[in-house]
N, C-alpha and C positions, 0 to 999 in steps of 0.2 A: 647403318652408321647414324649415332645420332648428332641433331641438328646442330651442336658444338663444334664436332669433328667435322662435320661438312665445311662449318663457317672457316674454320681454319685451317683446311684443304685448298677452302677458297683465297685466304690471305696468302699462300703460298703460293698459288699461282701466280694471283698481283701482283705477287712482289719479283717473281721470275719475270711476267712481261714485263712491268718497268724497267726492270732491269737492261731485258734484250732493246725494250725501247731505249735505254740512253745508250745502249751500244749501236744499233741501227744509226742515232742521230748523229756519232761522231763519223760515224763509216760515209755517209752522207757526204757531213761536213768536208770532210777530207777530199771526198772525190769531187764534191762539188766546187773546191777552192783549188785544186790541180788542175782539174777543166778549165775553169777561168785562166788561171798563169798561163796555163798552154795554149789558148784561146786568145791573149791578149799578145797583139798584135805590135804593141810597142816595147813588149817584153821580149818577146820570141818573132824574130822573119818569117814571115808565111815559107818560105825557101827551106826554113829548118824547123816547120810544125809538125808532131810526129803523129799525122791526122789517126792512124791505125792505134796508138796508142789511145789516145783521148777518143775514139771507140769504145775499147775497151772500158774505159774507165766510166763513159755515158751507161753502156751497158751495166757495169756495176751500180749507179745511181739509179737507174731505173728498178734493176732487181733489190736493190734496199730497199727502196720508197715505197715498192709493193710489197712488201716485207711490212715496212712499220706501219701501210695502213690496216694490213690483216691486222697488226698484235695490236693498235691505237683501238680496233675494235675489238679484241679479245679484252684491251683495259676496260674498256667503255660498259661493257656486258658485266664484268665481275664487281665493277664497280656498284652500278645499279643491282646487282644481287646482296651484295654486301651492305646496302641503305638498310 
């Protein structure tokens, strides 16, 4: 493969993790702004907080986060290839 075709192999990929990066960071956002509502104690009675759920949803931000720090460093590597 020559060295052209590589390069632009490489902008392809770039541009896929960015991609999944701004999808990771709304997935995030989301979950991390439903944890708080649900979280927020003036919002919702601890009496009707639906802890099992906001579980779930913790575990979902956590399985993002590690998500967008793997592909932050797949950007990170393609980037300094592409200098």
């Amino acid at each position: 493969m020559s060295f052209n075709l590589e390069r632009t192999a490489m902008r392809g990929k770039l541009a896929e993790a960015q991609e999944r990066r701004r999808r990771l960071v709304l997935r995030i956002e989301g979950n991390a702004a439903a944890i708080r509502q649900g979280l927020n104690t003036a919002l919702t009675p601890v009496a009707d907080m639906d802890v099992p759920q906001l579980a779930e949803q913790m575990d979902e931000l956590v399985q993002a986060w590690g998500e967008l720090q793997g592909t932050l460093g797949e950007i990170a590597r393609l980037e300094k290839e592409l200098r």
